[in-house]
Backbone bond lengths (Angstrom), bond angles and torsions (degrees), N, CA, C in turn:
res aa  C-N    CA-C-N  psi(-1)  N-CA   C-N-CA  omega(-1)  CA-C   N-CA-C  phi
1 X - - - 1.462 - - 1.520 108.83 -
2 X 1.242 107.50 143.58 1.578 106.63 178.42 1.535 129.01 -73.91
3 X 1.053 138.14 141.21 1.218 132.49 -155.76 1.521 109.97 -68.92
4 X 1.655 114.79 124.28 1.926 101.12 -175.14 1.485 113.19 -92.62
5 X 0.789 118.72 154.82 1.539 127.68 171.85 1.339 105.31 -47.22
6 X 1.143 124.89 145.72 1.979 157.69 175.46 1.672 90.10 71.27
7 X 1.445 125.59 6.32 1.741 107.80 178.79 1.439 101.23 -87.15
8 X 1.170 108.91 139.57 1.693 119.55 175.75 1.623 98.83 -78.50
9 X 1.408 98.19 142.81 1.957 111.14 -165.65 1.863 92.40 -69.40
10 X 1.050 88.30 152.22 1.808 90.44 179.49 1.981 109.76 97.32
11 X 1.482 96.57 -7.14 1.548 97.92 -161.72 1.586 91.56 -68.51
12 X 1.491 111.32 142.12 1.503 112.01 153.22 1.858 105.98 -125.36
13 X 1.419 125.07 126.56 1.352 117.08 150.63 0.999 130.44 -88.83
14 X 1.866 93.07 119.94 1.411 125.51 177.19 1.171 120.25 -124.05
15 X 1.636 127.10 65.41 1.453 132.25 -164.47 1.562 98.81 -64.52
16 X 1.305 127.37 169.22 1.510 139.21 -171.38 1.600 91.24 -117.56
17 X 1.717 116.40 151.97 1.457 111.89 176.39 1.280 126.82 -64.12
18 X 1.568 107.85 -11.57 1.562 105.04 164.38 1.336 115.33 -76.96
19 X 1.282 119.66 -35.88 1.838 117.69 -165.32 1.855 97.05 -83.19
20 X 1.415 131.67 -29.69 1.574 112.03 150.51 1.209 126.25 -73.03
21 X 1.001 111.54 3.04 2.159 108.23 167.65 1.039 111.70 -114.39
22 X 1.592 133.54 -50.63 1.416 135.82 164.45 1.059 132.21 -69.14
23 X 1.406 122.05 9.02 1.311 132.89 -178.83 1.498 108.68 -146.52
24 X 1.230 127.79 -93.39 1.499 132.66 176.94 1.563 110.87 -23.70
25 X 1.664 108.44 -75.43 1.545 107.11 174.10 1.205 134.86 -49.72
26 X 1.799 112.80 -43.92 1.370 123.16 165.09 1.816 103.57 -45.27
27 X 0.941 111.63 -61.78 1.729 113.70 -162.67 1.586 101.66 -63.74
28 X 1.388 133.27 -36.67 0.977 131.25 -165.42 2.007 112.31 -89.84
29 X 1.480 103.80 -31.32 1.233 122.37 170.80 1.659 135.62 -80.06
30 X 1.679 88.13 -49.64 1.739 112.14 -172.13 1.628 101.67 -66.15
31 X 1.851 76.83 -70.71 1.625 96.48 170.59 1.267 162.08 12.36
32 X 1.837 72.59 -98.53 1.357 107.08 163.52 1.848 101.39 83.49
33 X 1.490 116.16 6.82 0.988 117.89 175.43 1.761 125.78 -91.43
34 X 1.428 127.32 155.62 1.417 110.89 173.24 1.209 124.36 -70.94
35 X 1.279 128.02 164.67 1.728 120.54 161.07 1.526 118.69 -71.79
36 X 1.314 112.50 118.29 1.267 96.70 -172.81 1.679 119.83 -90.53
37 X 1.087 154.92 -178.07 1.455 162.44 138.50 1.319 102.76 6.39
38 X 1.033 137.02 146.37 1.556 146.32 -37.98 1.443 109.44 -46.63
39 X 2.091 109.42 -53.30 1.461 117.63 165.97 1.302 134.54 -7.87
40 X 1.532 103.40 -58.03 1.547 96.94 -152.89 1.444 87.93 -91.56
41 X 1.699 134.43 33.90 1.537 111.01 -171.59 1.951 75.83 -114.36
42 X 1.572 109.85 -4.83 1.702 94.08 -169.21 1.526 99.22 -116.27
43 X 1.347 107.53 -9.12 1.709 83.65 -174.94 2.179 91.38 -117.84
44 X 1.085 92.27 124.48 1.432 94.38 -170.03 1.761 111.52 -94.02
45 X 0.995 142.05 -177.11 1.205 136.34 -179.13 1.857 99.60 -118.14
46 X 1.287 128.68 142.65 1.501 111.51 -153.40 1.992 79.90 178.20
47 X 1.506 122.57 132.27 1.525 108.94 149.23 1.240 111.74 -109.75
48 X 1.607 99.40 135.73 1.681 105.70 -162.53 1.697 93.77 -103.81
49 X 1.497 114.66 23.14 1.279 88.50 -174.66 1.731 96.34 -135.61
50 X 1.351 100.82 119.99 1.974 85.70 173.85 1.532 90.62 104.17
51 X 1.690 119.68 -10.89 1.573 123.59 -169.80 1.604 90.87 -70.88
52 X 1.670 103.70 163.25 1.634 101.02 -166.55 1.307 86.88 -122.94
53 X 1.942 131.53 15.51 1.437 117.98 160.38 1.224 107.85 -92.99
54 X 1.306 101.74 167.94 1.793 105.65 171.01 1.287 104.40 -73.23
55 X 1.320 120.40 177.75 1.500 131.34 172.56 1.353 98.14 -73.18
56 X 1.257 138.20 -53.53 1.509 139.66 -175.47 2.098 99.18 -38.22
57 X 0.854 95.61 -65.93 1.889 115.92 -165.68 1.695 87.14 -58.13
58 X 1.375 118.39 -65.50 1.501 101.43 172.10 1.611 139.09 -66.07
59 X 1.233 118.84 -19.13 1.950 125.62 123.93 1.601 104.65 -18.21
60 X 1.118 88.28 -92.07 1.594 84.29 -158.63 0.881 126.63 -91.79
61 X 1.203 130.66 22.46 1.989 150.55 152.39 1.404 80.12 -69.38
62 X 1.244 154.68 -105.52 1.553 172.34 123.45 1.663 121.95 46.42
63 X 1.462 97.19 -19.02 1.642 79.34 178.42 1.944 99.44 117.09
64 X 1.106 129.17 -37.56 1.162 143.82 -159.81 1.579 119.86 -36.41
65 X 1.521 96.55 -37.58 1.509 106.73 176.32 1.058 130.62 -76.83
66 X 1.463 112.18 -19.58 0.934 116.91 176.36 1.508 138.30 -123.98
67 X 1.315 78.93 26.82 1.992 99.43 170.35 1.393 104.25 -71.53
68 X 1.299 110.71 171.93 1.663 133.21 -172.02 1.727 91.87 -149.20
69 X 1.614 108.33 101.93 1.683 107.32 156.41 1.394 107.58 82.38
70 X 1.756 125.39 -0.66 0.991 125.04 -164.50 1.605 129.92 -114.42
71 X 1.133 133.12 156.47 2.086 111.22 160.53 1.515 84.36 -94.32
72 X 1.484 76.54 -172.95 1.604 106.09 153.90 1.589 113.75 -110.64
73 X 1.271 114.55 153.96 1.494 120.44 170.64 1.403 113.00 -117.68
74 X 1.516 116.95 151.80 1.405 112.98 -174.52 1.921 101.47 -146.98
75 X 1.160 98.96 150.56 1.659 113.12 -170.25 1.691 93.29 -110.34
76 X 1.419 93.29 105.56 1.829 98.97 -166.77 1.259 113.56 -127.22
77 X 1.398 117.87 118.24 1.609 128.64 179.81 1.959 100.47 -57.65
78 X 1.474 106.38 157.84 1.491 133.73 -171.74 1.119 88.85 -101.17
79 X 1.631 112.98 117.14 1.811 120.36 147.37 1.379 101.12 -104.22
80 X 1.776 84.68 108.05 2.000 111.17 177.31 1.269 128.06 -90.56
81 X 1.663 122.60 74.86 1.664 103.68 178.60 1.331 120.59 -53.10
82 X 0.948 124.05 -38.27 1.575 133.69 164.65 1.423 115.30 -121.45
83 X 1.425 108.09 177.84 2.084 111.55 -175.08 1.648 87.71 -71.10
84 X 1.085 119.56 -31.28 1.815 101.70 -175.79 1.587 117.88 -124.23
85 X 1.325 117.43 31.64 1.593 110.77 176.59 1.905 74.55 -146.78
86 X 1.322 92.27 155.90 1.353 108.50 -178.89 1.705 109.45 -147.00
87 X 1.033 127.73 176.43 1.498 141.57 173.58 1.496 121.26 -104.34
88 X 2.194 86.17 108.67 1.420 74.43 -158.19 1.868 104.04 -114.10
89 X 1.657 96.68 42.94 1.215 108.43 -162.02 2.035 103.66 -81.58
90 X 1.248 109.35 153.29 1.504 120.85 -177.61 1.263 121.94 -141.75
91 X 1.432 118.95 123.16 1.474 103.00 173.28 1.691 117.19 81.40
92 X 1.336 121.39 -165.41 1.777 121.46 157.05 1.039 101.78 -75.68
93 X 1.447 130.35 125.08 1.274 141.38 155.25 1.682 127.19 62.17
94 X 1.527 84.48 -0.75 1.922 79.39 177.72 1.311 113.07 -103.21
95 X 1.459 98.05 169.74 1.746 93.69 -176.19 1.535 109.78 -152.71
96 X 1.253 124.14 163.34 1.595 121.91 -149.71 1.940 88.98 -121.98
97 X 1.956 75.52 106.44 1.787 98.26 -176.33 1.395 109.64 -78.79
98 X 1.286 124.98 130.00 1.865 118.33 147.81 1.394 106.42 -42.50
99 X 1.695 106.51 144.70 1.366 104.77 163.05 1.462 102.60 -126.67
100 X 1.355 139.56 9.75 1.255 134.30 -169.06 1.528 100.06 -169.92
101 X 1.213 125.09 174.86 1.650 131.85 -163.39 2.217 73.10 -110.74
102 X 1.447 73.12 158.17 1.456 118.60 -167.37 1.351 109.06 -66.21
103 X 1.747 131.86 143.06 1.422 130.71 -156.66 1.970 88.92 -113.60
104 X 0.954 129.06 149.83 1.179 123.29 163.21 1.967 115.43 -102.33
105 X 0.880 116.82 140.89 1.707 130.89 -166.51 1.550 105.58 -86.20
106 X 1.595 124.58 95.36 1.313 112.19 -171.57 2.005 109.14 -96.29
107 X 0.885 112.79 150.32 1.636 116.43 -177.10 1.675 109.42 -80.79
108 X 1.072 111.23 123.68 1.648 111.99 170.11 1.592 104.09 -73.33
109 X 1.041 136.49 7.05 1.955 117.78 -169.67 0.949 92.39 -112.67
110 X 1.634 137.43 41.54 1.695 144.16 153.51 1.826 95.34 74.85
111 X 0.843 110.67 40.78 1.832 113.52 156.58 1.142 105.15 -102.46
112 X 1.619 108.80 110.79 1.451 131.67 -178.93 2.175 109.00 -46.55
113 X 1.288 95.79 -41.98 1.825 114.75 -179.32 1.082 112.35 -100.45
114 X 1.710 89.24 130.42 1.586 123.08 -170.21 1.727 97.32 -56.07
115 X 1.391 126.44 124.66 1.391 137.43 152.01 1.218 138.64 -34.57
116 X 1.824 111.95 -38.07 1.733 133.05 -152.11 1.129 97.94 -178.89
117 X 1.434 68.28 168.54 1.759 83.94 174.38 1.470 121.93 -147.97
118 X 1.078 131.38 130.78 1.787 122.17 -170.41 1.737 96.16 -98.34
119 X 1.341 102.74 158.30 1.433 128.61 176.29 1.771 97.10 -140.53
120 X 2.047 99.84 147.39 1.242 94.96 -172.93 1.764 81.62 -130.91
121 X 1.410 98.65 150.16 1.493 111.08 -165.87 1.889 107.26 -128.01
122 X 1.070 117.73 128.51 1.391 91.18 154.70 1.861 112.72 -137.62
123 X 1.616 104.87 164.10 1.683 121.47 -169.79 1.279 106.29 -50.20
124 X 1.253 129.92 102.95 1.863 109.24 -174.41 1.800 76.83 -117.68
125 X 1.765 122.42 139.65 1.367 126.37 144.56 1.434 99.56 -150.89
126 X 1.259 109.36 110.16 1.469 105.61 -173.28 1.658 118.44 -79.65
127 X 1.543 98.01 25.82 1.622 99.06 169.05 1.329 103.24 -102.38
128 X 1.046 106.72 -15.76 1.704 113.30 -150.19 1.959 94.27 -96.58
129 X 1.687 119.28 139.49 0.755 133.41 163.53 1.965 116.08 -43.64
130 X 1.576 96.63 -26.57 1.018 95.10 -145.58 1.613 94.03 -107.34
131 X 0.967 118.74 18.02 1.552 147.96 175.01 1.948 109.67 -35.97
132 X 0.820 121.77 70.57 1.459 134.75 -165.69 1.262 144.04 121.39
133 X 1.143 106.94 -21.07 1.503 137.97 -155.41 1.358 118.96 -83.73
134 X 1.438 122.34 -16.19 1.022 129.39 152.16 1.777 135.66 -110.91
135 X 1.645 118.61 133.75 1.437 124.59 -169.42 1.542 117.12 -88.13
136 X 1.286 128.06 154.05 1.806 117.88 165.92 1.281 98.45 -149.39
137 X 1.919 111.86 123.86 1.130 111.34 147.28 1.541 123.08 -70.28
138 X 1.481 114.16 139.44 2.078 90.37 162.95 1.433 98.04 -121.88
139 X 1.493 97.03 132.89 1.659 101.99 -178.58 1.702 107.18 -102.36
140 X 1.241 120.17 137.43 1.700 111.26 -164.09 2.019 88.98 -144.58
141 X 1.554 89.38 149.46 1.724 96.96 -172.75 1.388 92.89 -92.21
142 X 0.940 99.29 172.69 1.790 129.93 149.13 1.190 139.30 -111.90
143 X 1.421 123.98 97.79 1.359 117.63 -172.65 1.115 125.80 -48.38
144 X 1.358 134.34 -18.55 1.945 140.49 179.91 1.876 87.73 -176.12
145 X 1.745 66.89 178.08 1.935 79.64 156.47 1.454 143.08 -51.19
146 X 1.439 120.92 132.27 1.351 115.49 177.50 1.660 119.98 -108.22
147 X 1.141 117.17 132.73 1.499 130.69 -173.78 1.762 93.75 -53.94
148 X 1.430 118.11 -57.00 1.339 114.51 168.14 1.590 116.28 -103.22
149 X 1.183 108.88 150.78 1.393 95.12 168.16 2.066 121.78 -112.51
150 X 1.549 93.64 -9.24 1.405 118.35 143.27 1.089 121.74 -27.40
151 X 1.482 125.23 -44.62 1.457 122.78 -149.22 1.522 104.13 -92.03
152 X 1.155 106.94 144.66 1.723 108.00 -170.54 1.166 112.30 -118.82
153 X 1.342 105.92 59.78 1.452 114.38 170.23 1.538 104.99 -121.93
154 X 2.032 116.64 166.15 1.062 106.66 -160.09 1.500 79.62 -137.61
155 X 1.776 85.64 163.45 1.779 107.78 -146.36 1.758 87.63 -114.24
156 X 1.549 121.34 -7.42 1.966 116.80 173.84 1.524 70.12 -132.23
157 X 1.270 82.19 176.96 1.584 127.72 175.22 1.817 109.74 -95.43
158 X 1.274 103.82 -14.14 1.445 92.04 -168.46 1.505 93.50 -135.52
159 X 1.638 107.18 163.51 1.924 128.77 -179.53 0.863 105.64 -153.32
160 X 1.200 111.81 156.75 1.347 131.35 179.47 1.976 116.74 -86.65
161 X 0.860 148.96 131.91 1.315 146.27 148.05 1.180 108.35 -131.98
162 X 2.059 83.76 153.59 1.185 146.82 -153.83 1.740 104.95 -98.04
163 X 1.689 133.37 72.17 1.420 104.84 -158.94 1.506 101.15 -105.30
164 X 1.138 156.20 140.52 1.448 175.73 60.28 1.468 133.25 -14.31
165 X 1.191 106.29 141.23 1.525 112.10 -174.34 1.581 93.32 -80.87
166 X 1.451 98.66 156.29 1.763 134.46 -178.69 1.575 116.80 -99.46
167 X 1.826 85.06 71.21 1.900 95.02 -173.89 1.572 101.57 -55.60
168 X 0.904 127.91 -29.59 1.755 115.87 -171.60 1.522 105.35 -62.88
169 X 1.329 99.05 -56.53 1.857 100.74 -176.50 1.616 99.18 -60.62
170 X 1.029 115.04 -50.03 1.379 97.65 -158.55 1.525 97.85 -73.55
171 X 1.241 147.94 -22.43 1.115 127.25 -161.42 2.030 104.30 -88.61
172 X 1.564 88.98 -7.28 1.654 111.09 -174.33 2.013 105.55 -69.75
173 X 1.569 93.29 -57.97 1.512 92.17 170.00 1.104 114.22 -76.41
174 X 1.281 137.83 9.89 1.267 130.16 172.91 1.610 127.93 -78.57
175 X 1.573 79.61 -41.59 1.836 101.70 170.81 1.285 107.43 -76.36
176 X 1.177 118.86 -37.06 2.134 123.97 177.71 1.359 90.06 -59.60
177 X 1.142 134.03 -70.95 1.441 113.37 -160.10 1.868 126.06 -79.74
178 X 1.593 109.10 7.67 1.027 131.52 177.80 1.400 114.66 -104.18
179 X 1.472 103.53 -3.84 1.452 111.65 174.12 1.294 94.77 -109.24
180 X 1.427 145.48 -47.32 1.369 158.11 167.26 1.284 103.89 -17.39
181 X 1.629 117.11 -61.94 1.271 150.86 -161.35 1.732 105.12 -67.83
182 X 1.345 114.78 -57.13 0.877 137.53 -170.98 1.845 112.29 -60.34
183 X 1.539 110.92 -48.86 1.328 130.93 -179.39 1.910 101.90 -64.50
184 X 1.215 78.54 -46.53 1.543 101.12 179.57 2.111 109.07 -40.36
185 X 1.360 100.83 -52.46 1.298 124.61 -162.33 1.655 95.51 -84.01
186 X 1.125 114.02 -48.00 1.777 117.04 170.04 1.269 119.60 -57.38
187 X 1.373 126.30 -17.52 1.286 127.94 -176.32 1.524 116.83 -87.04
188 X 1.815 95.94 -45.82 1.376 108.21 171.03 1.673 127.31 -60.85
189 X 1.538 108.05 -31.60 1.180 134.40 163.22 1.987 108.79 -47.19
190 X 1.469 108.07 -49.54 1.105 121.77 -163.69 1.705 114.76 -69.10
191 X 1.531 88.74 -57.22 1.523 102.54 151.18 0.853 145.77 -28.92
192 X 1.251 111.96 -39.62 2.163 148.45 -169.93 0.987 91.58 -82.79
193 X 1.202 127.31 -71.81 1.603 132.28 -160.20 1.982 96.67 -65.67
194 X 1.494 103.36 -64.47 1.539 93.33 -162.45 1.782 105.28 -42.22
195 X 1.508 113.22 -44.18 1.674 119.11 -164.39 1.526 92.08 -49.38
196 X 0.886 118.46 -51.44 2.058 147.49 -176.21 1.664 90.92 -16.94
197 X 1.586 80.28 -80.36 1.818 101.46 -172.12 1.040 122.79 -56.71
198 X 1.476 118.72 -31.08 1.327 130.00 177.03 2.194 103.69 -43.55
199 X 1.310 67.10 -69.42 1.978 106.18 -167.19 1.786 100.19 -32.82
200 X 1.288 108.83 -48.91 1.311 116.51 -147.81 1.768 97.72 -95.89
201 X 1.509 99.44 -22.72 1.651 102.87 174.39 1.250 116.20 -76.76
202 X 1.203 109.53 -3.19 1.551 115.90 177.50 1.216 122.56 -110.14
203 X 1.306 113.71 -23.55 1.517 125.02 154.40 1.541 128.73 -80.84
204 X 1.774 109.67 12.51 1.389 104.11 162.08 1.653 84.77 -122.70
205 X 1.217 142.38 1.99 1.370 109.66 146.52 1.206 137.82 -87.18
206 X 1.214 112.70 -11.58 1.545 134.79 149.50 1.627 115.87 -46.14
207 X 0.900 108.09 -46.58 1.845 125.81 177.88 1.690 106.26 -57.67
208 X 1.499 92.74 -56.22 1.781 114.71 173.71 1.429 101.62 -47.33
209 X 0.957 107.21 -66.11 1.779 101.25 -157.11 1.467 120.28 -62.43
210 X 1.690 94.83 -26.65 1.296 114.75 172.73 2.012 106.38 -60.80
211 X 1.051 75.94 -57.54 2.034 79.92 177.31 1.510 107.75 -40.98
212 X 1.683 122.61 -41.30 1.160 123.87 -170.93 1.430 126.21 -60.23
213 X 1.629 97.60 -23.30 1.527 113.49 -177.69 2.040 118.46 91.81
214 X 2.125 83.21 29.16 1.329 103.16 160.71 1.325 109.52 -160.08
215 X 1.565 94.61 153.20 2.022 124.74 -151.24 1.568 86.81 -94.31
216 X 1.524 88.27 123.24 1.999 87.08 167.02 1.729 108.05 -91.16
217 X 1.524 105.71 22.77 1.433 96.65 177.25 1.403 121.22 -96.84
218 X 1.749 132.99 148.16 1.536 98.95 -147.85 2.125 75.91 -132.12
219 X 1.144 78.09 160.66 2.074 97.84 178.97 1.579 94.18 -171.16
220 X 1.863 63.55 110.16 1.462 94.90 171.94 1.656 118.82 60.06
221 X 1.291 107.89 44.43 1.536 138.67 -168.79 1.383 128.50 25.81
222 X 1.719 107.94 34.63 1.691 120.89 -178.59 1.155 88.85 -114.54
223 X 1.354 104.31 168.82 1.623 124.54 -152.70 1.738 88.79 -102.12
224 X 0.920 121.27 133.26 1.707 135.48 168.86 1.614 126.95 -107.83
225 X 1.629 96.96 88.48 1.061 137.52 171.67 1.750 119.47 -30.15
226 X 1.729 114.90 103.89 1.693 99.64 172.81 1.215 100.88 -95.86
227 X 1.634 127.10 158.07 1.405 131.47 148.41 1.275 111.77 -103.66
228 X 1.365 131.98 51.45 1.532 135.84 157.03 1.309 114.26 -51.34
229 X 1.744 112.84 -53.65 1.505 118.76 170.54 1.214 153.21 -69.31
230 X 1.630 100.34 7.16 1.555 108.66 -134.87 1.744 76.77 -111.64
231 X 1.168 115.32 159.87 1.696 113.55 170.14 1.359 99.92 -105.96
232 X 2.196 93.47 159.47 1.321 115.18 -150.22 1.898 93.98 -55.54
233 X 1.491 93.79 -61.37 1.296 102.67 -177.35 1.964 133.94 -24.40
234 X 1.347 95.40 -51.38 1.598 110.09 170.19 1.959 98.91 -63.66
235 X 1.572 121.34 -67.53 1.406 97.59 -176.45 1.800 110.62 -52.87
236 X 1.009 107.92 -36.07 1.740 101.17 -173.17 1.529 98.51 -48.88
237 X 1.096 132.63 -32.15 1.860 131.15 -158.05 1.258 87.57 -100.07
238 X 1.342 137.25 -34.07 1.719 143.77 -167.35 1.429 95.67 -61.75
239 X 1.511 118.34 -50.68 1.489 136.74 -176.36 1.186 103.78 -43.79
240 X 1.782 109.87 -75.71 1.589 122.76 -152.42 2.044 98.51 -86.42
241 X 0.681 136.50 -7.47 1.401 148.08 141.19 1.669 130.36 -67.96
242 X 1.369 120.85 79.29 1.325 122.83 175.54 1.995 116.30 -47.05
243 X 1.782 94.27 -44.04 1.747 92.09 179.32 1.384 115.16 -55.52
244 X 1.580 125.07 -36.02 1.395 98.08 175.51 1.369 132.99 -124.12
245 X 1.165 97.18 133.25 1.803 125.39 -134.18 1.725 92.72 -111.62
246 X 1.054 106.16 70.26 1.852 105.96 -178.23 1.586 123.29 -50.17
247 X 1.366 100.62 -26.39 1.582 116.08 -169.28 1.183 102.23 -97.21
248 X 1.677 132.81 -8.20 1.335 128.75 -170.26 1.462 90.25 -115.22
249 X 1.499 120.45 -32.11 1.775 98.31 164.22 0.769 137.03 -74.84
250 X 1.958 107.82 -22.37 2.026 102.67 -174.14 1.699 93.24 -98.85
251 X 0.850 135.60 30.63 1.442 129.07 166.26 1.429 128.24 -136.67
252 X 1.627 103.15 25.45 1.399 115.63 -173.49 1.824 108.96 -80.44
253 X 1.195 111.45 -9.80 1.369 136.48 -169.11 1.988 102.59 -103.25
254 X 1.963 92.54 103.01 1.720 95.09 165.79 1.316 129.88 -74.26
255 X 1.088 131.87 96.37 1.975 129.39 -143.91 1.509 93.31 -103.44
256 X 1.474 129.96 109.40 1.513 115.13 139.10 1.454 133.41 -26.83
257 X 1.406 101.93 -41.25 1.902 105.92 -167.99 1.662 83.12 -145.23
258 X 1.365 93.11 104.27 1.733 102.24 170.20 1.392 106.10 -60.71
259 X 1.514 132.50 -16.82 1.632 126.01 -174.03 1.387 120.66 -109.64
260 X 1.628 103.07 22.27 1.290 122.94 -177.06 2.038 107.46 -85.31
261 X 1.405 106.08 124.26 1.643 109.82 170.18 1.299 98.99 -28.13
262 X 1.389 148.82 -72.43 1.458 148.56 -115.81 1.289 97.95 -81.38
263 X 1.516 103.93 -47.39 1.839 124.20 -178.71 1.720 99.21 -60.17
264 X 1.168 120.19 -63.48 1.579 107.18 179.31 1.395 115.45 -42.82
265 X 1.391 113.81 -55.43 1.232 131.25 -158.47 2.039 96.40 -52.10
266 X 1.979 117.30 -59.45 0.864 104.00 -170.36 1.909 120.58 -81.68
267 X 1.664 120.03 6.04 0.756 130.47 155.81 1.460 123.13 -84.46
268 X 1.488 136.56 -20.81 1.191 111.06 135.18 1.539 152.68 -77.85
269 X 1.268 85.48 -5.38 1.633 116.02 155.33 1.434 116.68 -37.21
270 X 0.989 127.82 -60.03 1.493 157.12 -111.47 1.599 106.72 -135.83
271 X 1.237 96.31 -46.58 1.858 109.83 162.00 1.658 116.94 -70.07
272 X 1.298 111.55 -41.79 1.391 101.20 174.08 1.569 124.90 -90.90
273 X 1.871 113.98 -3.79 1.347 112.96 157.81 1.403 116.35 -80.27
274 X 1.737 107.91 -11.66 2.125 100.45 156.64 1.416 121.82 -85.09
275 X 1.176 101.26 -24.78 1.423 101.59 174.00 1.704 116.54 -62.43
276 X 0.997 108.01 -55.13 1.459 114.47 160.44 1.418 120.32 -27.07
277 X 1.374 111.82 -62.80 1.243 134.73 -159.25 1.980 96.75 -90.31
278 X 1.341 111.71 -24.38 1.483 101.99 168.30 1.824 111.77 -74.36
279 X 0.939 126.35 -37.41 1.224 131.48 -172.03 1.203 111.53 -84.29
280 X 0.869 127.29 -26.97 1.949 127.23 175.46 1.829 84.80 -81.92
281 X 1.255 128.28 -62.06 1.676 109.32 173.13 1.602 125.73 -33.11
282 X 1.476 99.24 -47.23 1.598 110.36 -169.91 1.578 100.21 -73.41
283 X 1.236 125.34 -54.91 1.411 108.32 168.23 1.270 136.87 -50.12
284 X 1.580 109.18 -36.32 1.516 105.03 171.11 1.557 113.43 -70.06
285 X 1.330 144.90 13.28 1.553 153.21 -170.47 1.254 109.10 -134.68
286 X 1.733 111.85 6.15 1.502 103.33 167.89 1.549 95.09 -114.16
């Protein structure tokens, strides 16, 4: 919040639950008087109950963002379906839950009877992102003594609240989605690596086959034949011999994945029905 005129720099408001019931409400209720300067620049007049903004939109309509150490306070009329149930609806569909039974406000100037009374509320709409995340004190007077003090009915029409953000929740989804995030990043990680292993397991069987004295590289989906292994002598006879045609036997086979079992399988197939067929040649020429 921006700094107001006559506040000394450093000011933070932090009224105590007696000085908003015994003071603020009295003056504004008993009274019948206004709040004057510094007051009326922190406690604003606003109904937080039956209001059709969210608490977020009333944050920062209000000043909210830009406090340092601070709430906001608001001077808020009672929507009463009855003298003791009220409307405690906010916004779309949310509504401002009790979370604990009610504190009573005792007077330090030796008045035996409790003054007020605080109620603590919080934003529950379980559609809403924003589903917890906001707190409300409501501070309410007492006109005199009460026969009960049980009874939850109210003696003005109007209270004061106390509204604040819900550091626990929020610091709660903060870690959920930082763990979200996080799992998120381990998976991709996981991925990386498995694609990794994949990649590289295939490029030392690629290497292999190559050792074997065949190319796992494919054109035009026939298998491409090295003679690194083969001795000089056998190509020299491969030469002067038209019948055997090495490149027309090991590539009689159209292979999708030259590094596929099936493809070995019918390329060694195929090698040992020339082999056969080389040696019944070579004998008949000796």
């Amino acid at each position: 919040m921006a700094h107001h005129q006559n506040v000394p720099l450093g000011f933070r408001f932090h009224p105590t639950d007696k000085e908003i019931v015994g003071s603020f409400l009295h003056t504004l209720l008993v009274d019948r008087n206004p709040l004057m300067p510094p007051y009326s620049n922190f406690i604003r007049a606003c109904n937080l109950f039956g209001n059709k903004l969210e608490p977020s939109e009333i944050w920062n309509k209000y000043g909210g963002p830009q406090l340092v150490d601070q709430d906001l306070y608001f001077l808020s009329g009672l929507k009463k379906l009855t003298p003791k149930r009220m409307d405690r609806s906010i916004g779309h569909g949310g509504t401002w839950s009790e979370t604990e039974s009610f504190k009573l406000i005792e007077d330090d100037n030796g008045n035996p009877n409790p003054i007020g009374r605080k109620r603590k509320f919080r934003y529950e709409n379980k559609g809403s992102e924003e589903h917890t995340w906001w707190l409300l004190d409501e501070y309410s007077l007492f006109v005199g003594p009460k026969n009960d003090y049980n009874d939850r009915s109210y003696d003005f029409d109007f209270v004061i609240c106390r509204m604040r953000k819900n550091d626990r929740a929020l610091s709660k989804e903060i870690n959920l989605k930082r763990s979200s995030q996080d799992q998120v990043q381990k998976k991709r990680s996981t991925n990386k690596k498995m694609k990794k292993d994949h990649q590289m397991g295939s490029t030392e069987e690629s290497s292999s086959l190559v050792q074997q004295g065949y190319s796992s590289s494919i054109t035009g989906g026939e298998l491409v034949v090295s003679y690194d292994d083969v001795d000089p002598n056998d190509l020299t006879f491969f030469e002067n011999n038209p019948i055997f045609n090495i490149e027309q036997i090991l590539c009689e086979t159209k292979v999708e994945n030259a590094c596929s079992p099936s493809n070995f399988e019918n390329v060694n197939s195929s090698y040992s029905k020339w082999t056969e067929s080389y040696m019944e040649e070579l004998m008949a020429c000796i």
